[in-house]
N, C-alpha and C positions, 0 to 999 in steps of 0.2 A: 437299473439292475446292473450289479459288477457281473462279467465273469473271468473265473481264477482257475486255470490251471495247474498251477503247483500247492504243491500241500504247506509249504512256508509261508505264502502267499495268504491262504485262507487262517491257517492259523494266528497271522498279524490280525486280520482284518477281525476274527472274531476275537482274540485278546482284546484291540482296541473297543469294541462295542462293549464287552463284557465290563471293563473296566470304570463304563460310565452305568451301569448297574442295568443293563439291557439283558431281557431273556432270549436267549436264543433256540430258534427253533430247527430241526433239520429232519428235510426229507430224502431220504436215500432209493434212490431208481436207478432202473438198467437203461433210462431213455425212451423214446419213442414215447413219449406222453401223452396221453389220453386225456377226457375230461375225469375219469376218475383219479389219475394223478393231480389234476389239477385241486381234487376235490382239498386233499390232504394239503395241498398248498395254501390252499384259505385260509381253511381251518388254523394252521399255524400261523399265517396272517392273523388271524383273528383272538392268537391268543399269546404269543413272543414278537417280540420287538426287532429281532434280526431273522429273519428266514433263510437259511441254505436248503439250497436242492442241488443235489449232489445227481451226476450222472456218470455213471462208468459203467461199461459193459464187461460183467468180470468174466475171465475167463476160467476161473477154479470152477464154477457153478455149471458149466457145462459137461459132460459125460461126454465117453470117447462115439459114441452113437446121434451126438446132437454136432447140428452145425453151426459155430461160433460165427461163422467168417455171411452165415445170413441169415443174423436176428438186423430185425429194422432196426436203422438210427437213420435220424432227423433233425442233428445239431439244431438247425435255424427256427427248425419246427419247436424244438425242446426249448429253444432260449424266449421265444414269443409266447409260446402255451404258461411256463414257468413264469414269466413278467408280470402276463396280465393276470394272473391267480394272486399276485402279489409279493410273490420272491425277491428280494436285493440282495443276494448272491447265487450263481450260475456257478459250482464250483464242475468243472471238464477237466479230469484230467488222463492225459493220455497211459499208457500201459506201461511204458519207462518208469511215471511218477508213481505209478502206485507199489511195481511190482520191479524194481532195476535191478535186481538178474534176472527179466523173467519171469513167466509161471515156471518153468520149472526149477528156478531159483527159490520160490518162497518155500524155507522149509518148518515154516509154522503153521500148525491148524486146530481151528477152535472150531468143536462139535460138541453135542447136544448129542447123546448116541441113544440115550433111552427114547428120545423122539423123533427120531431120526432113520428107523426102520419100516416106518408104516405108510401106508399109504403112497404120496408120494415118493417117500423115500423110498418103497419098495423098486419103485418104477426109475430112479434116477437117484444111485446107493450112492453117488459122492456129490449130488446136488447140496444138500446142505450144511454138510460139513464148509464147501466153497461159499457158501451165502454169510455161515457166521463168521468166517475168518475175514472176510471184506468191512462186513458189518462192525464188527470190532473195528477192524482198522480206524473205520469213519469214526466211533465213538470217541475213540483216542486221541486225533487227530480235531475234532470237535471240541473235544472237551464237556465239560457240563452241559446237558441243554435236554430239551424234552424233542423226542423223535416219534414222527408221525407214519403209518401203518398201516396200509389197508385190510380191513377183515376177509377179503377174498382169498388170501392167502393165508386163511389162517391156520393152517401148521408150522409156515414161517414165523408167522405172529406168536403163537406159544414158543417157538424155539428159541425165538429173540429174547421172549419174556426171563423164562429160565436161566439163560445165558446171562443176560442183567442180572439178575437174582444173584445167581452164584459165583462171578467173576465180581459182583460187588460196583456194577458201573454205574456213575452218576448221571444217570439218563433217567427222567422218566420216558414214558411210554405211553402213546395216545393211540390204541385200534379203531379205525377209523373206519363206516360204515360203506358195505359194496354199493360201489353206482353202479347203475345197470342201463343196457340201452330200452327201448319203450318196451319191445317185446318182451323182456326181462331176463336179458343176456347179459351176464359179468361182463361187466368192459376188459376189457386183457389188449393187450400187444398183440396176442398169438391171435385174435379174432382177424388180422389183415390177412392170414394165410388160408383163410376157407374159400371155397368157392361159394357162387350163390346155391346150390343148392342145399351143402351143409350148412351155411349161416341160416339159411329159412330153417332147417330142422334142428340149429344147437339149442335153442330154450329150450327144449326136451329136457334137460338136467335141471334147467329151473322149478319148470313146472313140475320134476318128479320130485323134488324135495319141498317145494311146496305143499304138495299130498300129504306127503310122509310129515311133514307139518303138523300139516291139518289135523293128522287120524290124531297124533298126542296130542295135539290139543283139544280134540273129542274123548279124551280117555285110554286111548291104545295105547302100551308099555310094552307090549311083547313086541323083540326085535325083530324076530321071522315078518313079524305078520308085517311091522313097518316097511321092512327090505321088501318085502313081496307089492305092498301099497306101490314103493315109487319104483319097480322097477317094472311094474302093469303100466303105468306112465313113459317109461324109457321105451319098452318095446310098440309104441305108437309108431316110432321111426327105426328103420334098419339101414341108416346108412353109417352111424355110430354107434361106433362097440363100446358095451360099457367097461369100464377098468374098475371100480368099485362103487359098494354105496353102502357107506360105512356109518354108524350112529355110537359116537365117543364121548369119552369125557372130558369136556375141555380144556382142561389141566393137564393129563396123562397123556391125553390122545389115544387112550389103550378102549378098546371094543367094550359095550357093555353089554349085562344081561338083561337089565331090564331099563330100560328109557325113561329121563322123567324128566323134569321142566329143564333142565341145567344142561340135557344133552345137546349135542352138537350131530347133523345129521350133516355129510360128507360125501361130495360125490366124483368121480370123471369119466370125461365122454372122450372116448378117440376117435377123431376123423383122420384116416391116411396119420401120416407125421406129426396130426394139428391135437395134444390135447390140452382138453377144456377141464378148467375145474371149478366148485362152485360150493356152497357151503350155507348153514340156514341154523336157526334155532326159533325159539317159540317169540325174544321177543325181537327177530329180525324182521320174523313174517308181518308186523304191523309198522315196521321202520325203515321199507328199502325206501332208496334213493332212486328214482325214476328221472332219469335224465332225456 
């Protein structure tokens, strides 16, 4: 596996692959790799001919309330995890390369604003404005190639979606199924900052959407009664506040009123500083990934 630094650098190396009629595949992360990162790296292994996994820790993505300076990063960790999923390119590039005047120098930003208020957005209003303006960048900078997505985050996932759609980029787009740890906890980065007591009580957000699952697929479509389903589930444990538990449409992301096979039930749990989020539909409940 290369890894590249500069953006001139990555863009020779996928010209030249391109050129001998290679698909290319790219995974775009903040780092700190997990095996659910890893997942998406296979997967791309296992279906394009050049894999990039791209690592930057952006700093638009952050809100004046979060702290930049201690989200994990584990270069050596990242470059080993990324290898052995099957990567040959490690593109690192430092904050100069991406952004040389600067975060406060960049004075362009690419949003998604109709999906872009809810939920998460509510709780973190210039998170994803910063997620798709970096995202672009990569796409641009990549060039053609199918990019790979985990569904854990999937408000990011539609956002990206839309944003392809409508800026017209030649990307496809592969959502990629949540891995989970055994107890059936989303793998996340942020899972390093619990203590052991919250980590024993974060599946709580699983198994409430789980529930809330279940009852639609026993026939339940009234929202009260599903919201009420998983959040009898949530108050098992009081050491995490819930921040919502939402059931959307997975396109819109906008609230519905009546729920049917296609909805998306949406959750987050806050521990202290630490939140969790976690996400479910009818046919994920028979497709996690149990790691």
């Amino acid at each position: 596996m290369k890894t590249l630094t500069t953006i001139s650098e990555l863009r020779v190396e996928i010209a030249q692959q391109r050129q001998q009629g290679k698909r290319i595949g790219l995974v775009p992360t903040m780092g700190y790799l997990h095996a659910g990162h890893a997942s998406l790296v296979q997967r791309a292994a296992l279906e394009c001919d050049l894999v990039v996994v791209t690592v930057f820790v952006n700093p638009l993505q952050f809100g004046a309330n979060e702290d930049l300076a201690a989200y994990p990063r584990d270069a050596i960790g990242d470059a080993l995890t990324a290898a052995s999923a099957g990567a040959h390119v490690l593109f690192l590039p430092e904050l100069a390369e991406m952004y040389p005047l600067g975060q406060e120098g960049v004075l362009t930003s690419v949003s998604v604003e109709a999906l872009s208020s809810v939920m998460e957005g509510a709780a973190r209003p210039s998170h994803f404005a910063g997620m798709c303006t970096v995202v672009a960048k990569l796409f641009n900078i990549a060039g053609p190639c199918t990019a790979y997505f985990g569904k854990k985050d999937f408000q990011q996932l539609a956002i990206i979606t839309a944003m392809v759609r409508d800026l017209s980029c030649d990307v496809e787009l592969v959502g990629c199924e949540i891995c989970r740890e055994p107890d059936g906890l989303a793998m996340s980065s942020r899972n390093v900052y619990l203590s052991a007591q919250q980590r024993a009580a974060a599946p709580v957000l699983w198994r409430a959407l789980r529930a809330g699952v279940a009852a639609l697929g026993q026939g339940e479509t009234a929202v009260a009664q599903l919201r009420a389903t998983m959040m009898k589930v949530m108050t098992t444990q009081d050491l995490g506040q819930v921040e919502y538990l939402e059931i959307v449409d997975p396109a819109t992301l906008r609230s519905v009123e009546e729920a049917d096979s296609t909805s998306r039930l949406c959750g987050s749990l806050r521990f202290g500083s630490v939140r969790l989020i976690d996400n479910m539909d009818l046919n994920d409940a028979g497709s996690e990934v149990i790691l």
